[in-house]
C-alpha positions as CSV (number, residue, x, y, z in Angstrom):
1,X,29.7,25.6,68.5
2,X,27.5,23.6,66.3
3,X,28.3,26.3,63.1
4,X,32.2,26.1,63.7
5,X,32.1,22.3,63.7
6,X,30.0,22.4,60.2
7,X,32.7,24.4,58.5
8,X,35.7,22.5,60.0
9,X,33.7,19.3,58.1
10,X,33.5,21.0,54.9
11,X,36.7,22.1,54.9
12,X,38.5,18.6,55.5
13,X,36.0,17.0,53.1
14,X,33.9,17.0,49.8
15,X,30.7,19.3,49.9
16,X,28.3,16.8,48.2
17,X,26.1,15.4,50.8
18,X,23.9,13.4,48.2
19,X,22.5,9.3,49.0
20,X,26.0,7.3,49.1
21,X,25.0,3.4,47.5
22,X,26.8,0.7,49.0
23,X,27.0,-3.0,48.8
24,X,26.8,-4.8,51.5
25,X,28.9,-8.1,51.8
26,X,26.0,-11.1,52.3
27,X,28.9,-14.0,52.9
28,X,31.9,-13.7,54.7
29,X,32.3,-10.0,56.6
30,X,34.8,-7.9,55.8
31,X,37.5,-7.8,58.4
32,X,38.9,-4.0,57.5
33,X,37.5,-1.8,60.2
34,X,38.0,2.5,60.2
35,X,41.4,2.8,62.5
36,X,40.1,5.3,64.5
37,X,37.3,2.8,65.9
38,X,40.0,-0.3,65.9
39,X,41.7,2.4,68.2
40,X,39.0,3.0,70.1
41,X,38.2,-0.8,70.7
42,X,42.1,-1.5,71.7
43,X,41.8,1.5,74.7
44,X,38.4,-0.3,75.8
45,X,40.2,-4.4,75.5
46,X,42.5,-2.7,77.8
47,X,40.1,-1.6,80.4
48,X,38.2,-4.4,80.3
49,X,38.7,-7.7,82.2
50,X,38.5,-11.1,81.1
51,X,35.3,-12.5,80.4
52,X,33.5,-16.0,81.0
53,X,33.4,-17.9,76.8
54,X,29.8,-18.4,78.4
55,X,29.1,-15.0,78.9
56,X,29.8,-14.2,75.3
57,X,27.0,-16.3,74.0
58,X,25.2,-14.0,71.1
59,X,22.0,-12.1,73.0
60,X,18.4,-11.9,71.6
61,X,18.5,-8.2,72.0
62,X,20.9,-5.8,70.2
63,X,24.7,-6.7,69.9
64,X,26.7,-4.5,73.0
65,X,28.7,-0.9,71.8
66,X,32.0,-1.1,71.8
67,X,32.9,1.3,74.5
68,X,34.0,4.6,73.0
69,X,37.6,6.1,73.3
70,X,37.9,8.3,76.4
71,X,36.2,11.7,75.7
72,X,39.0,14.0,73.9
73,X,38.2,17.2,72.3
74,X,40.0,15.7,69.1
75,X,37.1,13.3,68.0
76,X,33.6,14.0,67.1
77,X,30.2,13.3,69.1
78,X,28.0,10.8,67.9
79,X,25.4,11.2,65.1
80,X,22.1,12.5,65.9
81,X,19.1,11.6,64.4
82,X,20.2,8.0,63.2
83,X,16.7,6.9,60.9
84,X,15.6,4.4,58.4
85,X,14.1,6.1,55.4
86,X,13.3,2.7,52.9
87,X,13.5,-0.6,53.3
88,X,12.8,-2.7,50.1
89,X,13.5,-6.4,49.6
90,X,17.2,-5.8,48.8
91,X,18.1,-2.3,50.3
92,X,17.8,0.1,52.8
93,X,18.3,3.2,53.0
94,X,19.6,4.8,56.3
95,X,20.2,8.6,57.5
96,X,21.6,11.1,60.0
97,X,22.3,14.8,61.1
98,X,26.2,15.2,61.6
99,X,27.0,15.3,65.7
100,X,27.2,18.5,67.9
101,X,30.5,18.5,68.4
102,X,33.2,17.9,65.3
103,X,36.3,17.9,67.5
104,X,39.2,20.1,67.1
105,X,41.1,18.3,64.1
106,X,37.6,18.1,61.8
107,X,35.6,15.7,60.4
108,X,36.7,13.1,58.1
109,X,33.6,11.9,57.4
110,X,31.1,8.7,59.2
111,X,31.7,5.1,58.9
112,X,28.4,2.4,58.8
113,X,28.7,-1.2,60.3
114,X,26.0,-3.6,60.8
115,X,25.8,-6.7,63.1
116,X,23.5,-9.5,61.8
117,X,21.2,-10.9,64.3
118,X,22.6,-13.8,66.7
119,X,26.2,-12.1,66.1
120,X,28.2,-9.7,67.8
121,X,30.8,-8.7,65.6
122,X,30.6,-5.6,64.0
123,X,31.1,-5.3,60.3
124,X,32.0,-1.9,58.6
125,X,29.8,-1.3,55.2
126,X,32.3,1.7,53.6
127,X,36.5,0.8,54.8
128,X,37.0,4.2,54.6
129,X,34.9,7.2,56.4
130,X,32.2,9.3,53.2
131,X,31.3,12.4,53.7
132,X,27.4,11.8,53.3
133,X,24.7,11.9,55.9
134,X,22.8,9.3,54.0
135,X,23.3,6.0,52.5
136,X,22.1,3.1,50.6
137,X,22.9,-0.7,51.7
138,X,22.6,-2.4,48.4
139,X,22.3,-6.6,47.7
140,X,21.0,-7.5,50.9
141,X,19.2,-10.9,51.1
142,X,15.5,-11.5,51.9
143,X,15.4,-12.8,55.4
144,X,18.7,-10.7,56.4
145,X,18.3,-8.9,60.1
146,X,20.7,-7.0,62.0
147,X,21.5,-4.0,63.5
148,X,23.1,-0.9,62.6
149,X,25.3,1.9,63.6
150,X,27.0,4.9,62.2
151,X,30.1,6.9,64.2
152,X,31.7,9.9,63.0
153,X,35.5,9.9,62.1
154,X,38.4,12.4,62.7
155,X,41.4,11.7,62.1
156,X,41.6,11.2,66.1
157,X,39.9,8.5,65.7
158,X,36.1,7.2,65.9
159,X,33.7,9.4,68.3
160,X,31.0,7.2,69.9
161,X,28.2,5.5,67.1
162,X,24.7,6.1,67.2
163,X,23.1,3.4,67.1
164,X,19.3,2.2,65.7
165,X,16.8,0.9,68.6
166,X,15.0,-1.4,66.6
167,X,16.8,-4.2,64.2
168,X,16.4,-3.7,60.3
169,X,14.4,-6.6,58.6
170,X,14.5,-7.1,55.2
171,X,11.7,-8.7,53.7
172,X,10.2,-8.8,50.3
173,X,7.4,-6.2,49.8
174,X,3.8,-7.6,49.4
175,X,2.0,-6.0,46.4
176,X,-1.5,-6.9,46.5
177,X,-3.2,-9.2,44.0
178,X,-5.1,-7.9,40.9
179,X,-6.4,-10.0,37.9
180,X,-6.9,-7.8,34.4
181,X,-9.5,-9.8,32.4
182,X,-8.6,-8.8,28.5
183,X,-11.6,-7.6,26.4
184,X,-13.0,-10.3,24.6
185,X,-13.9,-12.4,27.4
186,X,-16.3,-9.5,29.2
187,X,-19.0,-11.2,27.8
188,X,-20.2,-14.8,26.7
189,X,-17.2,-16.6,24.9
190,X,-19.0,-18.8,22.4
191,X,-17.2,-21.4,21.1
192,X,-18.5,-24.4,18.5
193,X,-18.3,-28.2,19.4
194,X,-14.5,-29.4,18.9
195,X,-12.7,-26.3,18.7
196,X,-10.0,-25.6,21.5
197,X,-10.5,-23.1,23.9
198,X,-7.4,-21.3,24.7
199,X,-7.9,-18.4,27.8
200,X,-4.7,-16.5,28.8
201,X,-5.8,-14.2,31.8
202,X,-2.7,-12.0,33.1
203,X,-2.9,-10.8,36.8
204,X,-0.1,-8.6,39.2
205,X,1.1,-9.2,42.7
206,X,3.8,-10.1,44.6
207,X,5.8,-12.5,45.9
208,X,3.8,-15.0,43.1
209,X,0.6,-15.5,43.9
210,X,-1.3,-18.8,44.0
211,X,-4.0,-19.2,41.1
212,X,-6.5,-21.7,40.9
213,X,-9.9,-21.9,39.1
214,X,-13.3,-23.6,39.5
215,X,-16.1,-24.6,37.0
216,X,-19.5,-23.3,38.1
217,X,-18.5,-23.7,41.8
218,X,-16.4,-26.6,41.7
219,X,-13.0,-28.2,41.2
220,X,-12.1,-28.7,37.2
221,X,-11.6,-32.0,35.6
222,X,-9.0,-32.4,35.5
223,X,-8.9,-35.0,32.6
224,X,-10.4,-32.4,30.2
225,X,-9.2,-29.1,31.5
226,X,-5.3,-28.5,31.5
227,X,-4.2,-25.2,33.7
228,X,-1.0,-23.6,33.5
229,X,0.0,-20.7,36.0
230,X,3.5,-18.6,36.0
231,X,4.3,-15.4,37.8
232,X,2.1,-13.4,36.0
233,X,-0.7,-15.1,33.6
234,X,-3.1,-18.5,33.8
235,X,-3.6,-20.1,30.8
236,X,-6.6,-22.5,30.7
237,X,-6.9,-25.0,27.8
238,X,-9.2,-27.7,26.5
239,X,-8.5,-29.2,23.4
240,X,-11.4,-30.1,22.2
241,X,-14.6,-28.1,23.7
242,X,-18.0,-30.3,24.5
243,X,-21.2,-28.9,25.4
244,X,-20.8,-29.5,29.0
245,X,-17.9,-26.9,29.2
246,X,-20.0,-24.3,28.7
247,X,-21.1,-22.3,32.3
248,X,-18.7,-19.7,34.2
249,X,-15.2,-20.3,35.0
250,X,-13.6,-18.5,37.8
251,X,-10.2,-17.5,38.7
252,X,-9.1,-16.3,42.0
253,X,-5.7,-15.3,43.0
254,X,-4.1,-15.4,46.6
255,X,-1.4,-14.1,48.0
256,X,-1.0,-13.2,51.9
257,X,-4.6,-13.7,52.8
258,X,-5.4,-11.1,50.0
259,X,-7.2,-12.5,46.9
260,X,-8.7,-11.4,43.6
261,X,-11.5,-12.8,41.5
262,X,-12.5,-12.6,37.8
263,X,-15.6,-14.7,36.2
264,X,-15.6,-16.0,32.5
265,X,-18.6,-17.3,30.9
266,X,-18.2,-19.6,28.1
267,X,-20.7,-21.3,25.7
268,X,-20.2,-24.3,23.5
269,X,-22.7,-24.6,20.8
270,X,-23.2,-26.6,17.8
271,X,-26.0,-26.6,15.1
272,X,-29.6,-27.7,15.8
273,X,-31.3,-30.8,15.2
274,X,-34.2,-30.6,12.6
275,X,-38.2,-29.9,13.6
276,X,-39.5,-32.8,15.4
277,X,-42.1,-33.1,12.8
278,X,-44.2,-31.4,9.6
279,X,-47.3,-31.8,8.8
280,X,-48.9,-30.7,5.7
281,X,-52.4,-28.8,6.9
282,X,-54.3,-28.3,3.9
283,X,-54.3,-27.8,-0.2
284,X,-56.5,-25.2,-1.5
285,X,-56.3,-23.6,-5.0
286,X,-52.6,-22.5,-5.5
287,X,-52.3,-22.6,-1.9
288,X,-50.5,-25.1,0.7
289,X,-50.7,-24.8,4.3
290,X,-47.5,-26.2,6.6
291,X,-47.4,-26.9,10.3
292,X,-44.2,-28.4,12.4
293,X,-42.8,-28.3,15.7
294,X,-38.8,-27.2,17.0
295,X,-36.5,-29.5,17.1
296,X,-35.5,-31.3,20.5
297,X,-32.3,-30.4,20.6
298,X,-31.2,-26.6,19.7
299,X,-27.5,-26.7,19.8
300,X,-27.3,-25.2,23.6
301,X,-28.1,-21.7,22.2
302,X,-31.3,-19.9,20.5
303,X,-32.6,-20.5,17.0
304,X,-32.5,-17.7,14.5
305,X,-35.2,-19.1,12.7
306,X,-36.4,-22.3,10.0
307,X,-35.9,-22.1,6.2
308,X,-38.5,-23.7,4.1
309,X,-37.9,-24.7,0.6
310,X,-40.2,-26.2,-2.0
311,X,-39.4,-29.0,-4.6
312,X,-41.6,-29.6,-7.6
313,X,-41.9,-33.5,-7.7
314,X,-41.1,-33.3,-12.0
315,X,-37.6,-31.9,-11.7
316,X,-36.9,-32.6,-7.8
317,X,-34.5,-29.6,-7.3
318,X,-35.2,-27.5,-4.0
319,X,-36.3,-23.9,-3.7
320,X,-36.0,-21.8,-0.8
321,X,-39.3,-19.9,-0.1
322,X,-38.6,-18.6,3.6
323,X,-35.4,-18.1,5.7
324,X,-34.8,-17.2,9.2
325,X,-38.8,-17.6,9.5
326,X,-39.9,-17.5,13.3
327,X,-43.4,-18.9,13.2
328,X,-43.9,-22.7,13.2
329,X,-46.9,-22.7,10.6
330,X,-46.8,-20.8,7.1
331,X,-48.8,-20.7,3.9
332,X,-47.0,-21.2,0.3
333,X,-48.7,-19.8,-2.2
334,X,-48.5,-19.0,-6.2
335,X,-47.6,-23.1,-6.6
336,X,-48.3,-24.3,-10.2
337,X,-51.6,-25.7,-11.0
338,X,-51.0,-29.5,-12.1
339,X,-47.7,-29.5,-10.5
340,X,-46.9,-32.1,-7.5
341,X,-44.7,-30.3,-4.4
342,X,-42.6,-32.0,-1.4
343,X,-41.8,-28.9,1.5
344,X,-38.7,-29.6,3.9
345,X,-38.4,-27.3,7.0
346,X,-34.3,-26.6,8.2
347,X,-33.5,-25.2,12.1
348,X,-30.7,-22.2,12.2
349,X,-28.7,-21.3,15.0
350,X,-25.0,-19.2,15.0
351,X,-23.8,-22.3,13.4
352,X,-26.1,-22.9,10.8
353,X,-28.8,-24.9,9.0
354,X,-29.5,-28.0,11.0
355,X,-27.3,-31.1,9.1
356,X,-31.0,-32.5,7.8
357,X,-34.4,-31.5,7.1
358,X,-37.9,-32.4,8.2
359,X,-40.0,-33.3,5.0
360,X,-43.1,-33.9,4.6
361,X,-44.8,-37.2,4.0
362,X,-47.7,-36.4,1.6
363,X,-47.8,-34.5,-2.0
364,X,-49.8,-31.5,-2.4
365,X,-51.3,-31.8,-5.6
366,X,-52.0,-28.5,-7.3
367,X,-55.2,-29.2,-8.9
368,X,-56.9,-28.1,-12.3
369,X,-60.1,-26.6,-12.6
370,X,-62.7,-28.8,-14.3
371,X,-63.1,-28.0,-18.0
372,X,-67.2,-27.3,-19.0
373,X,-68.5,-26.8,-22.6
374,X,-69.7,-23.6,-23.3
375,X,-72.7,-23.1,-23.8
376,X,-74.1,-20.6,-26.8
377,X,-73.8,-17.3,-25.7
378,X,-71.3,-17.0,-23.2
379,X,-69.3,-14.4,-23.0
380,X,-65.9,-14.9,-22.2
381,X,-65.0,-13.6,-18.9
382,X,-62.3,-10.7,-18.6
383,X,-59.6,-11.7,-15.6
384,X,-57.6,-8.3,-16.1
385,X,-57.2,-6.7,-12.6
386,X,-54.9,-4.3,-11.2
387,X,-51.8,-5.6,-9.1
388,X,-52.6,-6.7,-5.8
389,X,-50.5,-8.1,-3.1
390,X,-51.2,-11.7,-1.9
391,X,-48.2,-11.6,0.2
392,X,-46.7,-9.0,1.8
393,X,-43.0,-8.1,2.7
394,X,-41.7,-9.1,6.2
395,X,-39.6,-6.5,8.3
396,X,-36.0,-8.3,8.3
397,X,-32.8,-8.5,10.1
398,X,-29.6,-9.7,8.5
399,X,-25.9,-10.7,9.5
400,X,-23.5,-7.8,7.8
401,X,-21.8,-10.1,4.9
402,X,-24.1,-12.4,4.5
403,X,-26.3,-12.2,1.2
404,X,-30.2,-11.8,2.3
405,X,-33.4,-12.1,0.4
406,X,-37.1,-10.1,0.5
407,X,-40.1,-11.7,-0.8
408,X,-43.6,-11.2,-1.5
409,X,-46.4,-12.2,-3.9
410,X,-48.4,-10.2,-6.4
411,X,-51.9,-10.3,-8.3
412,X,-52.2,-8.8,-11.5
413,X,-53.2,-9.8,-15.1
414,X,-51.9,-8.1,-17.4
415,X,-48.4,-9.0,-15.8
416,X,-47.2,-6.0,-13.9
417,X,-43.7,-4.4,-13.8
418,X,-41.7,-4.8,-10.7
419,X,-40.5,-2.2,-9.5
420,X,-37.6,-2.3,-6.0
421,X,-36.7,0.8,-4.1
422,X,-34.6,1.5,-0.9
423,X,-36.0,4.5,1.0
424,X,-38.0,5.8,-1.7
425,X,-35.3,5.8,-3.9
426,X,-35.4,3.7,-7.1
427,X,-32.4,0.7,-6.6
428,X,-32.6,-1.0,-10.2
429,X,-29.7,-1.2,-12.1
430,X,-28.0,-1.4,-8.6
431,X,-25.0,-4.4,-8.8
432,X,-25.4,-4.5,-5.0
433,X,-29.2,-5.8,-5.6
434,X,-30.4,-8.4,-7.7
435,X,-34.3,-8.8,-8.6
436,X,-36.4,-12.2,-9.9
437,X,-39.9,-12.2,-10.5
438,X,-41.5,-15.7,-11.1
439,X,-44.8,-16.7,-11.3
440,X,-46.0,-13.6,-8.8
441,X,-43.0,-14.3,-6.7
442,X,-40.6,-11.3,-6.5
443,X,-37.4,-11.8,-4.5
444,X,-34.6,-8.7,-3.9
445,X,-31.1,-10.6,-3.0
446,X,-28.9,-8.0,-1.2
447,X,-25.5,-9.6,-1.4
448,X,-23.3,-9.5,1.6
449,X,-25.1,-6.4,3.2
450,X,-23.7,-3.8,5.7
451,X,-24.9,-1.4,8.5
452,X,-25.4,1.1,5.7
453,X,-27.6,-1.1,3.9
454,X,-30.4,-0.9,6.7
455,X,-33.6,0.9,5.9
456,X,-37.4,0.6,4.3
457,X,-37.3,-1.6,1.3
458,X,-40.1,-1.1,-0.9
459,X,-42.0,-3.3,-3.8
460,X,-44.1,-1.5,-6.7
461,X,-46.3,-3.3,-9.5
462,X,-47.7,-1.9,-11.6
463,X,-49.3,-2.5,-14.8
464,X,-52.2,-0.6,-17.2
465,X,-54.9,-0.5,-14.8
466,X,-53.3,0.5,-11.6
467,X,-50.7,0.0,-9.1
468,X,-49.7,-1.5,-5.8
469,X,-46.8,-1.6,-3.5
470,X,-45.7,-3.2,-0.3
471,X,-42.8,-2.6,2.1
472,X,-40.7,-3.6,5.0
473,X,-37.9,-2.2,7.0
474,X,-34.6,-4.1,6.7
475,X,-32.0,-4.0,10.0
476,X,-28.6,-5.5,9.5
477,X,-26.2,-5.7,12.4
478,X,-24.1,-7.6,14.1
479,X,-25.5,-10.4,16.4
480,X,-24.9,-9.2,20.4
481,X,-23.8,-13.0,21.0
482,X,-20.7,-12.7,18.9
């Protein structure tokens, strides 16, 4: 029975069987209603006796059935299997198996209606009957409830509609909350003293979720911190960043008793104050011996070192004679005998040289030897000596593209030729390199150095009665704060 009903449907209607989408009306419900079921309804008015206004009161439960025409051969059986295969925030989608038995005259196709909750008038989705066992209720608005039939249609009339148990609710779809922190603000995000800080962190979920951050544990200031949150990013803002912004901001989204977290941790710095105080130690031969302490105040982040510079008191311009120097104590050497010399001490941090210097008080006179006849007889003494190294070179690490400098002292009468080499490989001639020798002191400036610039540095004098040579290893990279 069940086969010959199939082919009497495909023969009075289209083949296709594929999702049919339909809008549904949200305002005012259609009044046009299949015939056959207006049919129907007209045969059941006339059965039925009339009722109490009272007694017609919209139930909590679902809406009644119309009572079907009386059973005829000539319409269909209800559909079987009536489901719900999606619901979304603004559809659902609803399916069935066509009914046992078509009826003699065939099957036009099924007609959908709904009832929205607190109603009981039935309103058909499609006017006319499809020939689909599934379709798509389109536009529907969040909050929307009813229930739902679907009755097959010959052109009899409407057989009896199956109908769903439950009421469909639609609702909009909760998609949990997750906050994607971008790359650069993994780690520390250091900023200096007075520039704005600008964080722009997206995140997902929905319906919007609710964003709010906190400063190590507690609420923002709001006076200083502006926050701006939309449906898918925070952006938090402060003009002009002090010291005390620096710690970890948090941000946690909530939506639906579900909530995300993500921690920044941001660091204002600014550059150091100068050493506390220098003191000049001791003067011996062409010697002076420094001592100071660090600065109280080192910009909220590490020093990278002190540079020491040297000014002769005759022509008052300053030399630099050790950079980036961790030690707080340090011996200057090869100074000019006669000569009168001030030493300043700078702090460094990421943003630089400390504004001032510490100098010292006192002179350190350089001074000559005391000048004795000579007797009859005495033979002059010989100073020639090989080269020798009063001062050795320090392993160093650099910033890629900024200019560096290696130094170290040498002994040696007569006055030895300098000689710089990177890896045992001789670097003179180099533009990349620039060497000085003064006075024993022999710098190499490496100007704006990179990565590939790394490796063991090496200083050779050398002169008619012998040779010397010092050497360091030199490591330029990038700092891990930045």
């Amino acid at each position: 029975m069940t086969g010959e009903a199939t082919s009497e449907a495909t023969a009075s209607g289209p083949e296709e069987t594929a999702p049919e989408s339909v809008s549904v009306p949200i305002t005012e419900p259609s009044g046009e209603v299949a015939a056959s079921e207006s049919k129907g309804e007209e045969q059941a008015q006339e059965s039925q006796e009339p009722q109490d206004p009272a007694s017609q009161a919209p139930a909590p439960t679902a809406p009644a059935v119309t009572k079907p025409a009386p059973p005829s051969e000539d319409v269909p059986s209800a559909p079987l299997l009536l489901t719900v295969e999606d619901v979304s925030s603004s559809s659902v989608t609803v399916s069935w198996e066509p009914p046992e038995k078509l009826g003699r005259l065939g099957l036009q196709g099924y007609v959908v209606e709904i009832c929205r909750e607190g109603t009981s008038e039935w309103v058909p989705v499609n006017a006319r009957p499809m020939m689909v066992t599934q379709q798509i209720l389109r536009n529907l608005a969040l909050g929307d409830k009813f229930f739902l039939r679907v009755a097959a249609v010959s052109s009899a009339g409407a057989g009896p509609p199956a109908v769903l148990d439950q009421p469909v609710h639609i609702q909009e779809i909760i998609e949990p909350p997750k906050i994607r922190v971008p790359r650069h603000l993994r780690q520390t995000y250091i900023r200096q003293v007075g520039e704005s800080i600008n964080l722009q962190i997206p995140f997902q979920g929905k319906p919007k979720p609710q964003a709010s951050w906190t400063h190590n544990g507690q609420a923002l200031d709001s006076k200083r911190v502006n926050v701006r949150s939309g449906d898918q990013d925070s952006i938090l803002f402060i003009r002009s960043a002090q010291r005390s912004d620096s710690g970890r901001y948090e941000l946690t989204v909530r939506l639906e008793g579900l909530e995300a977290k993500a921690a920044i941790d941001i660091l204002v710095i600014e550059k150091p104050g100068p050493p506390s105080s220098i003191k000049l130690l001791d003067v011996w031969g062409c010697n002076a011996a420094l001592e100071w302490t660090p600065p109280q105040d080192t910009g909220n982040t590490e020093l990278l070192g002190y540079t020491v510079q040297k000014a002769d008191k005759k022509t008052g311009q300053w030399f630099t004679v050790l950079e980036r120097y961790h030690p707080t104590t340090c011996t200057i050497s090869h100074l000019i005998i006669g000569n009168s010399y001030y030493f300043r001490v700078f702090s460094e941090n990421l943003c630089g040289l400390s504004d001032s210097a510490t100098s010292t008080k006192e002179l350190a006179h350089i001074q000559k030897a005391d000048i004795a006849a000579k007797p009859k007889g005495f033979i002059e003494r010989d100073f020639s000596e090989a080269p020798s190294f009063t001062q050795p070179l320090a392993d160093h690490t650099s910033t890629p593209g900024y200019s560096t400098q290696l130094f170290c002292s040498v002994r040696a009468s007569p006055k030895p030729k300098i000689i710089w080499m990177k890896n045992q490989m001789n670097i003179q001639g180099d533009p990349k390199y620039r060497a000085l020798s003064e006075q024993g002191v022999c710098t190499l400036e490496i100007r704006k150095p990179s990565p590939f610039d790394s490796g063991v540095y090496t200083c050779k004098a050398i002169n008619v009665l012998g040779e010397a040579s010092v050497d360091c290893r030199l490591e330029v990279k990038a700092s891990a704060t930045h």
